[in-house]
C-alpha positions in Angstrom: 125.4 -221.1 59.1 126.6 -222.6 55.9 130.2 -221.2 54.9 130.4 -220.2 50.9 132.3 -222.3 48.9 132.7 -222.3 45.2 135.9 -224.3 43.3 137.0 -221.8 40.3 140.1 -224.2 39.4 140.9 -224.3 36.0 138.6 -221.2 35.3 140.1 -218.0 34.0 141.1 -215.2 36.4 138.7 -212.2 34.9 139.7 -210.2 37.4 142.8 -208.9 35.0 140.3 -206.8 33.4 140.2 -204.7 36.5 143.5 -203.5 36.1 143.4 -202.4 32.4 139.9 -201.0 33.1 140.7 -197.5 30.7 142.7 -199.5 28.2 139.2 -201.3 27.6 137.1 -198.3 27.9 138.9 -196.9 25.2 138.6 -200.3 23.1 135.0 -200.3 23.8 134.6 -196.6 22.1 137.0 -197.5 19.2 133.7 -200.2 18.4 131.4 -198.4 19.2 132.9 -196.1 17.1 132.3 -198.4 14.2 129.3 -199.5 15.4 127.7 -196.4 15.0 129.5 -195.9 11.8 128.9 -198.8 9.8 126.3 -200.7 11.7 127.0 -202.8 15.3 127.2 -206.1 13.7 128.3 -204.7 10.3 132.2 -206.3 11.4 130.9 -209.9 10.8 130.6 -209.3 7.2 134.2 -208.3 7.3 137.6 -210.6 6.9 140.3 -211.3 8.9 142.7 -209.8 6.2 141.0 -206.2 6.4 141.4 -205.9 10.1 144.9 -206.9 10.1 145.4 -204.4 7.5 143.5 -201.7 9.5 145.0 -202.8 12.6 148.6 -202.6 10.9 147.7 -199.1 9.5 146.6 -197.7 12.9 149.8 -199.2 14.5 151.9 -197.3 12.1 150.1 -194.3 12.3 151.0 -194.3 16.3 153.5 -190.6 16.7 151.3 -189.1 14.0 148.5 -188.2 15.7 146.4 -189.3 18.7 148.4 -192.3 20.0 145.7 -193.7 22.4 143.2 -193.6 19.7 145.4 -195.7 17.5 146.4 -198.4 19.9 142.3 -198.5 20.7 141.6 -198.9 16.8 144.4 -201.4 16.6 142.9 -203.4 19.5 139.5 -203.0 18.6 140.7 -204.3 15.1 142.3 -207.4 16.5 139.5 -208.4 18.7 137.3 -208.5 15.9 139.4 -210.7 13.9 139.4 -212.9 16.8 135.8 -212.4 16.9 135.3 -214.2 13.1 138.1 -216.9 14.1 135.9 -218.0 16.7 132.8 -218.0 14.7 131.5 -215.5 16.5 
């Protein structure tokens, strides 16, 4: 029998993603929050300086209210800034 062999040098680890599975979970709501909000791809119309703004507001508004909700916004906000850096 033919042993399995597959070369993943170089290649990024996704298995980190494992150990912050609820920490994404909660990401994934925070867009899908605005997705069902202002429309799924609605964000690509948008500019980095508007998430960092909103990102920035949610991080200050951490202690006020719902803290995971905030850091899940922020995130969310920062992946789609990444999201238009890339082209995406």
């Amino acid at each position: 029998m033919t042993q399995f062999k597959k070369d993943d040098t170089g290649k990024t680890d996704m298995s980190y993603i494992i150990d912050f599975a609820p920490e994404f979970e909660a990401i994934c709501k925070a867009l899908e929050y605005g997705g069902n909000k202002y429309g799924r791809y609605n964000w690509k119309n948008g500019t980095p300086e508007r998430y960092v703004a909103a990102a920035i507001r949610h991080l200050m508004s951490i202690g006020e209210s719902d803290t995971g909700d905030h850091l899940a916004q922020a995130a969310a906000n920062i992946i789609l800034i990444m999201g238009l850096l890339r082209g995406k």
